[in-house]
Backbone as JSON Lines, residues from 0, in Angstrom:
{"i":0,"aa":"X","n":[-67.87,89.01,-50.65],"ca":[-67.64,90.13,-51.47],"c":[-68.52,90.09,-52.71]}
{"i":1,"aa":"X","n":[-68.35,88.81,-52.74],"ca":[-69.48,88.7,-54.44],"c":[-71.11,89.16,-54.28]}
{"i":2,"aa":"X","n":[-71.3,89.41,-52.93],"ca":[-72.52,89.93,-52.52],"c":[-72.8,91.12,-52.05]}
{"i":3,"aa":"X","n":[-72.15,92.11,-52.44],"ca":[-72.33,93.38,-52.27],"c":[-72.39,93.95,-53.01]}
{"i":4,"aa":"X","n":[-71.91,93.65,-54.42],"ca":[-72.2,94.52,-55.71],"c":[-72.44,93.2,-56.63]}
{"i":5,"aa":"X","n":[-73.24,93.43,-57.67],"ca":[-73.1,92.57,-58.63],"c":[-71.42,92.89,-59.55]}
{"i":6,"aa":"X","n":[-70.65,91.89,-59.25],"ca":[-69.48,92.19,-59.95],"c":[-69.52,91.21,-60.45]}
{"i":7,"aa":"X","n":[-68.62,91.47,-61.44],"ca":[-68.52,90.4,-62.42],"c":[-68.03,88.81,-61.86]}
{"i":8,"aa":"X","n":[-68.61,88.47,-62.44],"ca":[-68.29,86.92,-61.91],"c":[-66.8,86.32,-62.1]}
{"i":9,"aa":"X","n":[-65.76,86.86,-62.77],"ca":[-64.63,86.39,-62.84],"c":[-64.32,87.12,-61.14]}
{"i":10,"aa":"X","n":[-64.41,88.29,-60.92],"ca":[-64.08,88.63,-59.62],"c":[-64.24,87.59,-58.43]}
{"i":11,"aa":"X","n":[-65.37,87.59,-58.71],"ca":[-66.03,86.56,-58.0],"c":[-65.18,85.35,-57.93]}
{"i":12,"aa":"X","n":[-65.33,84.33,-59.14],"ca":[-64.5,83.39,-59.39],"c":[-62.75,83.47,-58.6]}
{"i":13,"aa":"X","n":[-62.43,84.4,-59.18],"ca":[-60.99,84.73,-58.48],"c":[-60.79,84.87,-56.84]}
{"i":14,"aa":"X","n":[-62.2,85.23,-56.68],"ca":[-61.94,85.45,-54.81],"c":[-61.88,84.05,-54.43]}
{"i":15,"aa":"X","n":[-63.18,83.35,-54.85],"ca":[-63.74,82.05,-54.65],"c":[-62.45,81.14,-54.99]}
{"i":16,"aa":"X","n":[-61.68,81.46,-55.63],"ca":[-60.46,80.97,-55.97],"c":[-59.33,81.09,-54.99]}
{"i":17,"aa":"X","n":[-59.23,82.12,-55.16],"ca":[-58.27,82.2,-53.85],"c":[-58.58,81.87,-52.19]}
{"i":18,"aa":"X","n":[-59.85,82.01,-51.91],"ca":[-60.5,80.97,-50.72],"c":[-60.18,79.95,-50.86]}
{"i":19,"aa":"X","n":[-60.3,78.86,-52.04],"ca":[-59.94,77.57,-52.44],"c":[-58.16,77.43,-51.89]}
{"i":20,"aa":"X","n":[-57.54,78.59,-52.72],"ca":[-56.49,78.08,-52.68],"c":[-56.16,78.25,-51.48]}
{"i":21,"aa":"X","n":[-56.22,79.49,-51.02],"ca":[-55.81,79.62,-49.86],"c":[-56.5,78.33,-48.52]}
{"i":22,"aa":"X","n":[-57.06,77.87,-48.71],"ca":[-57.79,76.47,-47.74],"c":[-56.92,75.71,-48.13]}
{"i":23,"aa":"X","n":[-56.99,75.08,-49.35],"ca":[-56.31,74.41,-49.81],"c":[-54.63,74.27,-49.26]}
{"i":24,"aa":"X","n":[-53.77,75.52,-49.38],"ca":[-52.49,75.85,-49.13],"c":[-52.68,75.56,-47.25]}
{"i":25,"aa":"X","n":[-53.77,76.34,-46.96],"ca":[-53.78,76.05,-45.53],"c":[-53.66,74.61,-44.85]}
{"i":26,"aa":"X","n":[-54.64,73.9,-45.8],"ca":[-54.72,72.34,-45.26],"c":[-53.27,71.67,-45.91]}
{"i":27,"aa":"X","n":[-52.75,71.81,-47.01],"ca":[-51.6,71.5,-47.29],"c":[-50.42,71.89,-46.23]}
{"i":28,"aa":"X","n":[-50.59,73.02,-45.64],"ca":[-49.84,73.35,-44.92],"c":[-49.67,72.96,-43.68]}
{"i":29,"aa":"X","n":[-51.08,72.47,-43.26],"ca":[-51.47,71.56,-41.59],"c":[-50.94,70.58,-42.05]}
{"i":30,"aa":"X","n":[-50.92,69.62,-43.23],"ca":[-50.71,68.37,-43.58],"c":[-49.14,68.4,-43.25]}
{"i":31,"aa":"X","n":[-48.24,69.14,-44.34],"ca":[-46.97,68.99,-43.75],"c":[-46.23,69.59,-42.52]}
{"i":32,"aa":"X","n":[-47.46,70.25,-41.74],"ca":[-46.62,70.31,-40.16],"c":[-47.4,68.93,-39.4]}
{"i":33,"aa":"X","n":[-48.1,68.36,-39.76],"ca":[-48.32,66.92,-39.26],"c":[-47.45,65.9,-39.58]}
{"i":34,"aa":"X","n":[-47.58,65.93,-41.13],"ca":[-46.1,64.91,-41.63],"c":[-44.97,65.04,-40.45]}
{"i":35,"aa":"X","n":[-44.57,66.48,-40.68],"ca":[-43.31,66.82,-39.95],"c":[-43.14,66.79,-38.75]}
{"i":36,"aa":"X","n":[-44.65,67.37,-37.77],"ca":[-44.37,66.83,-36.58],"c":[-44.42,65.14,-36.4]}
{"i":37,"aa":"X","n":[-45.53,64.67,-37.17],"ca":[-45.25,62.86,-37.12],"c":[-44.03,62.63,-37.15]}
{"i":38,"aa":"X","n":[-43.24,62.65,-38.24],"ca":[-41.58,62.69,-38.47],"c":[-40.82,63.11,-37.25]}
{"i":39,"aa":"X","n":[-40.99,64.09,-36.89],"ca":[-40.32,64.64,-35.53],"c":[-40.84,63.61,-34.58]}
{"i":40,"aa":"X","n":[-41.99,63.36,-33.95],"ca":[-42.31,62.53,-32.93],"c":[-41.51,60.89,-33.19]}
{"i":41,"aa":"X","n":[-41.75,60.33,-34.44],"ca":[-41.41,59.08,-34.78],"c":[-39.44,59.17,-34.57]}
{"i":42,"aa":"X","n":[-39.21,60.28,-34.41],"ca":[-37.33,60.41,-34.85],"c":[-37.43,60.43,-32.98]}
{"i":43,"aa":"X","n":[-37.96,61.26,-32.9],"ca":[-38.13,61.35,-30.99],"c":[-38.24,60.1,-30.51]}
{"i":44,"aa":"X","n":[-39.56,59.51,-30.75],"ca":[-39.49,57.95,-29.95],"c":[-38.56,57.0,-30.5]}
{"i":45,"aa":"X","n":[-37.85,57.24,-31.44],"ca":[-36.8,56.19,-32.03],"c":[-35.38,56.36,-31.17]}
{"i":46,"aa":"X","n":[-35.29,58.14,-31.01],"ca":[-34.38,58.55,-30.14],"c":[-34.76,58.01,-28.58]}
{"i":47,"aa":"X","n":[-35.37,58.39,-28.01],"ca":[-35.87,57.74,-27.29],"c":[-35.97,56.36,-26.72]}
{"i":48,"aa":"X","n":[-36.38,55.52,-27.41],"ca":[-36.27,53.52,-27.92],"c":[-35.23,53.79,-27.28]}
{"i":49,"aa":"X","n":[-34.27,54.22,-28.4],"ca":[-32.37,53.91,-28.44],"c":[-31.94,54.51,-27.15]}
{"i":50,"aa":"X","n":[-32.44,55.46,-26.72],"ca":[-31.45,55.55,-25.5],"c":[-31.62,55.06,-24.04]}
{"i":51,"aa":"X","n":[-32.97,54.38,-24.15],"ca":[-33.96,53.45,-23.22],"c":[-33.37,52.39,-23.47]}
{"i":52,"aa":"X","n":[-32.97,52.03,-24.62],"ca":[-32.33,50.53,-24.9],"c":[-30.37,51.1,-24.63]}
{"i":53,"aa":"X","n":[-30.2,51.9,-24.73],"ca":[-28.87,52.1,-23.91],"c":[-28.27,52.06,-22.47]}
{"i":54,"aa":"X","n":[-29.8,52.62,-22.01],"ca":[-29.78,52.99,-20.58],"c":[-29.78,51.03,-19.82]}
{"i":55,"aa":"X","n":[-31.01,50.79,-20.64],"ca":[-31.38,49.28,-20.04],"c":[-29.31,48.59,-20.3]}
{"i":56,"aa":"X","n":[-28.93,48.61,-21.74],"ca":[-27.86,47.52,-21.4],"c":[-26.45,48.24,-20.7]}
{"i":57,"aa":"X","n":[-26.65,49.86,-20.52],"ca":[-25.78,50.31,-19.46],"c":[-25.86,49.64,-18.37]}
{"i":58,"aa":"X","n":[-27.36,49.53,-17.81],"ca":[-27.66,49.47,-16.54],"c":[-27.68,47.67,-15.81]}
{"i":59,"aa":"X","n":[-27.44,46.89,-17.31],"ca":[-26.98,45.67,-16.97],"c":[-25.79,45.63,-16.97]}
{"i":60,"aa":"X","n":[-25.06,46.13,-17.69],"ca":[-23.32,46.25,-17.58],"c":[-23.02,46.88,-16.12]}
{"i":61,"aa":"X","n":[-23.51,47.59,-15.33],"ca":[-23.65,48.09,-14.3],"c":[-23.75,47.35,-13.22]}
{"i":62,"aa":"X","n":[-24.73,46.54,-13.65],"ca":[-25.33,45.28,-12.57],"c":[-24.39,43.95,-12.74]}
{"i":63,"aa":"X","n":[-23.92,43.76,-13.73],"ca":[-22.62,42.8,-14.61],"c":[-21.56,43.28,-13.21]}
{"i":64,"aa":"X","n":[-21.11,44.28,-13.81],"ca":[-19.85,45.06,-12.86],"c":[-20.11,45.05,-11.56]}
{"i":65,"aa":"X","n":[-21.15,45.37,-10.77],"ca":[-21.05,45.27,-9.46],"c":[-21.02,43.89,-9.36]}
{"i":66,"aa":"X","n":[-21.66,42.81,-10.02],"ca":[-21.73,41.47,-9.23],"c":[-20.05,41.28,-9.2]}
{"i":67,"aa":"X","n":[-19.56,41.38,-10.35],"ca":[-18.26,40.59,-10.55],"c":[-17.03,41.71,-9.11]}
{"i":68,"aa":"X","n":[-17.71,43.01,-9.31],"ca":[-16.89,43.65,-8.26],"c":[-16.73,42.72,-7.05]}
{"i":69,"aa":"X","n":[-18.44,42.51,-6.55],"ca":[-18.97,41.75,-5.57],"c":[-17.98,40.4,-5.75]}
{"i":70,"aa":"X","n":[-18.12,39.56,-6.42],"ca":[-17.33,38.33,-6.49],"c":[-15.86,38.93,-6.3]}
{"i":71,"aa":"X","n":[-15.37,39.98,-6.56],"ca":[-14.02,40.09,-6.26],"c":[-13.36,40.27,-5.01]}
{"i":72,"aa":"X","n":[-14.45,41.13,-4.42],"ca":[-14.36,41.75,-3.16],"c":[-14.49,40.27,-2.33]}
{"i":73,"aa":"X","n":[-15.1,39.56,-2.37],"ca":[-15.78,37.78,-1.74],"c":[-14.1,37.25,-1.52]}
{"i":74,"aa":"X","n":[-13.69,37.58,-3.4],"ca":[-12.52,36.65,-3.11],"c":[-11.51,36.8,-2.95]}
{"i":75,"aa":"X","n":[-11.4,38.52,-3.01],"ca":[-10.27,39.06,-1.73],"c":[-9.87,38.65,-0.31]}
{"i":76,"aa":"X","n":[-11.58,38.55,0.52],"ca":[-11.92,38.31,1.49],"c":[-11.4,37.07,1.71]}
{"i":77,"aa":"X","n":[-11.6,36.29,1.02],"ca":[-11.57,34.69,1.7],"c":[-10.05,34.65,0.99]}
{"i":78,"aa":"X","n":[-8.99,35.08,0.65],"ca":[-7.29,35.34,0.34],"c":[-7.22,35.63,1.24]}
{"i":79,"aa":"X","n":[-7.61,36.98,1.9],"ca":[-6.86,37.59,3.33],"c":[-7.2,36.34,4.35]}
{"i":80,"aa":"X","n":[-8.48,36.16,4.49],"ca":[-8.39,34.71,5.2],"c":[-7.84,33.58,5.58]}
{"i":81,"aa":"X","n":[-7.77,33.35,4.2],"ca":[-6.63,32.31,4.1],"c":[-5.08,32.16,4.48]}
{"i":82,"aa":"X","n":[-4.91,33.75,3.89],"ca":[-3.22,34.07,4.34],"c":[-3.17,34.38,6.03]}
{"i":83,"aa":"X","n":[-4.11,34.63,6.06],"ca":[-4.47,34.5,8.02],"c":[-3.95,33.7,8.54]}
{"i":84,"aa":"X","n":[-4.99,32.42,7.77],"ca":[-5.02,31.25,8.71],"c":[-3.45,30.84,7.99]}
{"i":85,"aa":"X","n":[-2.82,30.72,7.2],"ca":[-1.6,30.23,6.49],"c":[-0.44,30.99,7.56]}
{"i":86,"aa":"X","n":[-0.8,32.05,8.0],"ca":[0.11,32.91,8.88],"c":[0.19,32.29,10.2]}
{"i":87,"aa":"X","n":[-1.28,31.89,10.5],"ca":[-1.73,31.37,11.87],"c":[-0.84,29.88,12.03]}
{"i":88,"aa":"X","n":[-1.25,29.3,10.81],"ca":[-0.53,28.07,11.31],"c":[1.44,28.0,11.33]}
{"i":89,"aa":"X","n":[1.47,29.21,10.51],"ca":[3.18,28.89,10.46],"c":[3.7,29.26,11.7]}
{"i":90,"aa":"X","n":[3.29,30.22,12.59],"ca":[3.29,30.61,13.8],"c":[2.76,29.31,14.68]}
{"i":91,"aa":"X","n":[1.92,28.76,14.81],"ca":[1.95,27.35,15.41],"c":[2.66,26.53,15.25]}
{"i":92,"aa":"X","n":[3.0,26.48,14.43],"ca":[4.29,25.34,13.52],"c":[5.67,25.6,14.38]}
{"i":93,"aa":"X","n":[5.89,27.04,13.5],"ca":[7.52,27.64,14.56],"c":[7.48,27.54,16.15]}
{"i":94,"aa":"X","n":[5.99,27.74,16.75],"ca":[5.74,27.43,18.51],"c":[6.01,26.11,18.6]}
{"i":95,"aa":"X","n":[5.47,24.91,17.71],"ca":[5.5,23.76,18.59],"c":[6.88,23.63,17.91]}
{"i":96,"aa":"X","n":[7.8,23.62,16.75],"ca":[9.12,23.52,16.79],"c":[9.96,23.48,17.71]}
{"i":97,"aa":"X","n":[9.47,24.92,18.25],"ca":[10.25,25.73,19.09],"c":[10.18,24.67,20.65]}
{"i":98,"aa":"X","n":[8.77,24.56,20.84],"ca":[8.62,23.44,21.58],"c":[9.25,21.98,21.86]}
{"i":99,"aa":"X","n":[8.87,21.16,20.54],"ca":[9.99,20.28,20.61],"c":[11.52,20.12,20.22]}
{"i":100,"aa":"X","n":[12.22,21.1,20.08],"ca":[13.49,21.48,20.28],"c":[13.36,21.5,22.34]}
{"i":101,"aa":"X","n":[12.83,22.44,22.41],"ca":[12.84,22.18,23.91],"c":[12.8,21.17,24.79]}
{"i":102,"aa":"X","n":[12.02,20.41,24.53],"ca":[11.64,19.01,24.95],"c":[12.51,17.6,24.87]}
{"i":103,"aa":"X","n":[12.99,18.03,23.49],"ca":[14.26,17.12,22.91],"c":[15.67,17.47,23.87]}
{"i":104,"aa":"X","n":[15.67,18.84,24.32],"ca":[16.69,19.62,24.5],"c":[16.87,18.96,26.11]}
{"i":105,"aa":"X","n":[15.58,18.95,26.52],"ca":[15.42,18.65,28.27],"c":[15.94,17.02,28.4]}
{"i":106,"aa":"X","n":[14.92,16.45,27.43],"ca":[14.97,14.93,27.49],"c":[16.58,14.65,27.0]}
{"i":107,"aa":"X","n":[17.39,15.14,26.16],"ca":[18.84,14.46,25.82],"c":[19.41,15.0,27.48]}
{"i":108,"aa":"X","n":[19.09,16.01,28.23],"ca":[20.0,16.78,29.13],"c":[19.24,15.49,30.55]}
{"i":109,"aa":"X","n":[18.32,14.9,30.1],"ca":[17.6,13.85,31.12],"c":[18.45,12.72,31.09]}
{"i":110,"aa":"X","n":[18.61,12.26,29.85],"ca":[19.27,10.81,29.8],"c":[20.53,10.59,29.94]}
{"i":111,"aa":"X","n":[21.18,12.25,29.81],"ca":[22.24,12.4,30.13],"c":[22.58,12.52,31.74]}
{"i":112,"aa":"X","n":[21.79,13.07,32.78],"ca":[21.94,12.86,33.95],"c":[21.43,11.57,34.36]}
{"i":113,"aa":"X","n":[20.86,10.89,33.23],"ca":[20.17,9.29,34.26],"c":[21.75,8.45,33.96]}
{"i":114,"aa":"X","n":[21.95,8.62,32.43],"ca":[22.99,7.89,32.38],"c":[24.3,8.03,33.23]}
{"i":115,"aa":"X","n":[24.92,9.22,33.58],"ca":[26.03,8.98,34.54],"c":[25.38,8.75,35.53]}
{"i":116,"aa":"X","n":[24.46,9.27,36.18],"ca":[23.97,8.45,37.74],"c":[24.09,6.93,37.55]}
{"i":117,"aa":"X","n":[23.3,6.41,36.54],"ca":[23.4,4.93,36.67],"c":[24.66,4.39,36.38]}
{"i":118,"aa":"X","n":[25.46,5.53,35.69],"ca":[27.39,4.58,36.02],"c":[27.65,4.67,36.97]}
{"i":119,"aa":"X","n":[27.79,5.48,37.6],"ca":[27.99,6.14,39.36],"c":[27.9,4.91,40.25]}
{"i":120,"aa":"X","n":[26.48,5.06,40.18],"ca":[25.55,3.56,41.43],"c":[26.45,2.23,40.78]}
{"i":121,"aa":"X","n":[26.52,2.17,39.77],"ca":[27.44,0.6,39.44],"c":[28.32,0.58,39.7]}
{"i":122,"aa":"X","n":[28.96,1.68,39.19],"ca":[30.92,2.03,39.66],"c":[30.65,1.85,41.22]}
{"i":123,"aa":"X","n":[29.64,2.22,41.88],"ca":[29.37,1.86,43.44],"c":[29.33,0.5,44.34]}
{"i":124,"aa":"X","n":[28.37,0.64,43.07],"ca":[28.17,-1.39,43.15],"c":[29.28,-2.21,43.45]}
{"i":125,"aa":"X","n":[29.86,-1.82,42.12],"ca":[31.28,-2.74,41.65],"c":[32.38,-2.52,43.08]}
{"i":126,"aa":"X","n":[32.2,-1.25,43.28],"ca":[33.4,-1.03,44.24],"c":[32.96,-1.57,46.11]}
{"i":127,"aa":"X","n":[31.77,-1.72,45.93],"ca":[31.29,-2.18,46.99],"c":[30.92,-3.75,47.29]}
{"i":128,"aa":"X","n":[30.7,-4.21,46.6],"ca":[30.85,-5.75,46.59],"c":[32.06,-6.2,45.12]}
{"i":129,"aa":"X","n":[32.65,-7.44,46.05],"ca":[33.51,-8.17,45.05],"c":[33.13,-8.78,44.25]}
{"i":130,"aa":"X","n":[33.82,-8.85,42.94],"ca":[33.38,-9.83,42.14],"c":[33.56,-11.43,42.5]}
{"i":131,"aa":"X","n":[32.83,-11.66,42.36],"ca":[33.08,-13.85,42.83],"c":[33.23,-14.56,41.66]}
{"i":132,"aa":"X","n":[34.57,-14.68,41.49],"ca":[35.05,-15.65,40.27],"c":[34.66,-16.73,40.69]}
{"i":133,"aa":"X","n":[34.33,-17.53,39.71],"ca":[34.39,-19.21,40.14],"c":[34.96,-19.88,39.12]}
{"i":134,"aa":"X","n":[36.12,-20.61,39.92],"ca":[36.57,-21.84,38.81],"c":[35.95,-23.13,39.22]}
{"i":135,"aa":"X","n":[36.1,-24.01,38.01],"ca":[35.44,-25.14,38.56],"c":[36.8,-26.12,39.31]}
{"i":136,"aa":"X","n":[35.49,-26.98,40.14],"ca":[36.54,-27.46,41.4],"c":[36.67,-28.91,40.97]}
{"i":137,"aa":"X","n":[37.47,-29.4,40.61],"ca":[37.56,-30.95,40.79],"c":[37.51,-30.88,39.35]}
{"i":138,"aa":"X","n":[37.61,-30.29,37.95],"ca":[37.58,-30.09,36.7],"c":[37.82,-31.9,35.94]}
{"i":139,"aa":"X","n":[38.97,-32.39,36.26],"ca":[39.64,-33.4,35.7],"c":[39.11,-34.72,36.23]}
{"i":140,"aa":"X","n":[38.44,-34.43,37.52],"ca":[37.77,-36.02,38.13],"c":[36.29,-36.08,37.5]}
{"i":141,"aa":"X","n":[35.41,-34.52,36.71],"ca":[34.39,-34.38,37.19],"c":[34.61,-35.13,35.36]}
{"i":142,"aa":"X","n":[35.23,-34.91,34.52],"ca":[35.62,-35.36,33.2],"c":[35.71,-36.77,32.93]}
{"i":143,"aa":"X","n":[36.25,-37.19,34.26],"ca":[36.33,-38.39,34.15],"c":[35.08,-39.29,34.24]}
{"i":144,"aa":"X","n":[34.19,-38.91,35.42],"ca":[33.08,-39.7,35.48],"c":[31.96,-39.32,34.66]}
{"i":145,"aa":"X","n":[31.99,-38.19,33.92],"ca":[31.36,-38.69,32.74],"c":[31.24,-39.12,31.47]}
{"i":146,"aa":"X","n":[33.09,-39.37,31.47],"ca":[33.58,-40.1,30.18],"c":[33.09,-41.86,30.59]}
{"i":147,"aa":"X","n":[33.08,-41.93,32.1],"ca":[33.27,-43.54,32.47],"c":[31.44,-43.87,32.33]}
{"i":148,"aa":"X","n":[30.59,-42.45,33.21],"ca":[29.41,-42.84,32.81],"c":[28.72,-43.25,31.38]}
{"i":149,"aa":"X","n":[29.63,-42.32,30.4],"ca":[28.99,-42.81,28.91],"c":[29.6,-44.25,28.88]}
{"i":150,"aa":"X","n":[30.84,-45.15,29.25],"ca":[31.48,-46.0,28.59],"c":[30.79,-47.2,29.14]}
{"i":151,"aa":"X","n":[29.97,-46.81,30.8],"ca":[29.42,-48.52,31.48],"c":[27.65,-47.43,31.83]}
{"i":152,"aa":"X","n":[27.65,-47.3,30.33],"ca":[25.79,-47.27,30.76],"c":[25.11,-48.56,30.94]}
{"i":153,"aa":"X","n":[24.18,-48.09,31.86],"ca":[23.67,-49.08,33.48],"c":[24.87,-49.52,34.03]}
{"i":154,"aa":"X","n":[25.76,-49.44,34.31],"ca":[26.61,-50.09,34.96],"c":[27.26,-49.06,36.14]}
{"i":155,"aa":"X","n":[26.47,-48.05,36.76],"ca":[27.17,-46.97,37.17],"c":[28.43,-47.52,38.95]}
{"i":156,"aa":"X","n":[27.9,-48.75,39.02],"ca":[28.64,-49.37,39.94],"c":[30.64,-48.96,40.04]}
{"i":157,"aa":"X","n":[30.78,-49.18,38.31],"ca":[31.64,-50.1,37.91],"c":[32.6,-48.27,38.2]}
{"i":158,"aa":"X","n":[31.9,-47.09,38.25],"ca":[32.13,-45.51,38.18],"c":[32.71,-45.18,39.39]}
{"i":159,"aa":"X","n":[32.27,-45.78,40.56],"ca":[32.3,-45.45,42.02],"c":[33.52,-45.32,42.92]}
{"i":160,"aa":"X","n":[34.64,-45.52,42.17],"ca":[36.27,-45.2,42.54],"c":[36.45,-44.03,42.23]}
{"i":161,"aa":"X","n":[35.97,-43.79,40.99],"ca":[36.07,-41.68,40.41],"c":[35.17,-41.07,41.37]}
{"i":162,"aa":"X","n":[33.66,-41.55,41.37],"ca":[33.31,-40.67,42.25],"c":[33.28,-40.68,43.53]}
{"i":163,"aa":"X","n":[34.24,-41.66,44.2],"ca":[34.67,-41.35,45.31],"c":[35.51,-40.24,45.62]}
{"i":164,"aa":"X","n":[36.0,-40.39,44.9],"ca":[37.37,-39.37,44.61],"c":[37.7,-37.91,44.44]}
{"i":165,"aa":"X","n":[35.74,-38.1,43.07],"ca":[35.83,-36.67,43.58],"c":[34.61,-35.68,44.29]}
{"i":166,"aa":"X","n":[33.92,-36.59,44.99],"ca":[33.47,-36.22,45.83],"c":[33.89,-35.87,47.28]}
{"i":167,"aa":"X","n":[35.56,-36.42,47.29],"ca":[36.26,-36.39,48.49],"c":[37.02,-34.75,47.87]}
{"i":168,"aa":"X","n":[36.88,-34.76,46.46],"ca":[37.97,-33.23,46.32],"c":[37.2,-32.18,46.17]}
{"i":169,"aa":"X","n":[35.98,-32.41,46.18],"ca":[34.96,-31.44,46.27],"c":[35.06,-31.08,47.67]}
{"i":170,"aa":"X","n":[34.71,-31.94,48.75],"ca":[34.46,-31.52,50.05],"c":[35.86,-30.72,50.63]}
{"i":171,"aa":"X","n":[37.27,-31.2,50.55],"ca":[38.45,-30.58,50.45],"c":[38.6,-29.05,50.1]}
{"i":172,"aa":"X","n":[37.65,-28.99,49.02],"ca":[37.77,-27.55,48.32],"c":[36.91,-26.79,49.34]}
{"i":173,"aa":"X","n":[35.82,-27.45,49.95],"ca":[35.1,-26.68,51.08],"c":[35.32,-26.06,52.24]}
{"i":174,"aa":"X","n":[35.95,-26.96,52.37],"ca":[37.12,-26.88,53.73],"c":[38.0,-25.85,53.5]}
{"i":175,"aa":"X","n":[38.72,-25.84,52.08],"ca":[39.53,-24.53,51.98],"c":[38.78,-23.5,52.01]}
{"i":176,"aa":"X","n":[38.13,-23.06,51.12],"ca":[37.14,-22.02,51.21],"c":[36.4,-21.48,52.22]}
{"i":177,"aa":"X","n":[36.2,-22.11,53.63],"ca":[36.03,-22.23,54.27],"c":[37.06,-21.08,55.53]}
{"i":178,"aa":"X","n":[38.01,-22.14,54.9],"ca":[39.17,-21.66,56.12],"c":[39.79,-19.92,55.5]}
{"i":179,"aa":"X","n":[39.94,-20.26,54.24],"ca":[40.46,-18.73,53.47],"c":[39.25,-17.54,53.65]}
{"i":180,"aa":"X","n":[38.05,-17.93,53.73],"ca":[37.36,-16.98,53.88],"c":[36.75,-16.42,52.57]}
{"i":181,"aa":"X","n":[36.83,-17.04,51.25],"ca":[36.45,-16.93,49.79],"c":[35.31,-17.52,49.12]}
């Protein structure tokens, strides 16, 4: 403008002025939408950081929780197992009980038929052959010769009237027994 008329130079000055300012205001004005977008970006990536650093220790609490789920679920598993096998064996337990009650039950009902059979066959026995008492025979002669043998040791000569005597009541007793049929 200052070049189309000679105008006064304050005109001039004042335009040239307000170009200034206005640049000036302009670049002031880029400056604080830079500040501000810097500010905005720096609040963004901070927001950002933080919820990246939320996500990360969510996502280990996540990974925390499933393992320990995992370990729970493991040790559910091996309980039901256990109460399985704890089930399994009490049921084996009550079978072989059950078992030797049976067995006990057969074997007392065994010894009980062996035992009267084997009174039976004796009561058989007994009634089928006699009993054979024996008294002794010649008791008082047989007393004698070995009161006389202790009294003439080496001398058994001096004995030989007793054991005549009772070697004669021995043979006597044979003869009865003999004849009675006993």
């Amino acid at each position: 403008m200052c070049n189309e008329k000679p105008v006064t130079c304050k005109e001039c000055k004042l335009e040239s002025e307000k170009a200034r300012t206005a640049g000036q205001a302009r670049a002031e004005a880029q400056s604080q939408v830079k500040d501000e977008l810097s500010r905005i970006l720096s609040a963004d990536r901070a927001s950002k950081q933080e919820s990246l650093q939320q996500a990360i220790v969510q996502e280990r609490l996540a990974v925390e929780d499933q393992k320990r789920r995992t370990q729970l679920l493991e040790i559910v598993r091996k309980a039901k197992q256990l109460q399985s096998k704890a089930e399994n064996l009490e049921k084996q337990d009550a079978f072989y009980r059950e078992q030797l009650a049976r067995l006990e039950e057969r074997s007392a009902q065994l010894y009980k038929v062996t035992t009267e059979n084997y009174h039976k066959a004796a009561d058989q026995v007994n009634a089928k052959f006699k009993r054979y008492e024996m008294y002794p025979v010649c008791a008082d002669l047989q007393g004698q010769i070995l009161a006389c043998y202790k009294e003439n040791v080496g001398k058994t000569l001096n004995c030989s009237n007793i054991a005549a005597l009772y070697l004669q009541c021995v043979n006597n007793a044979k003869q009865t027994k003999l004849r009675t049929g006993g």
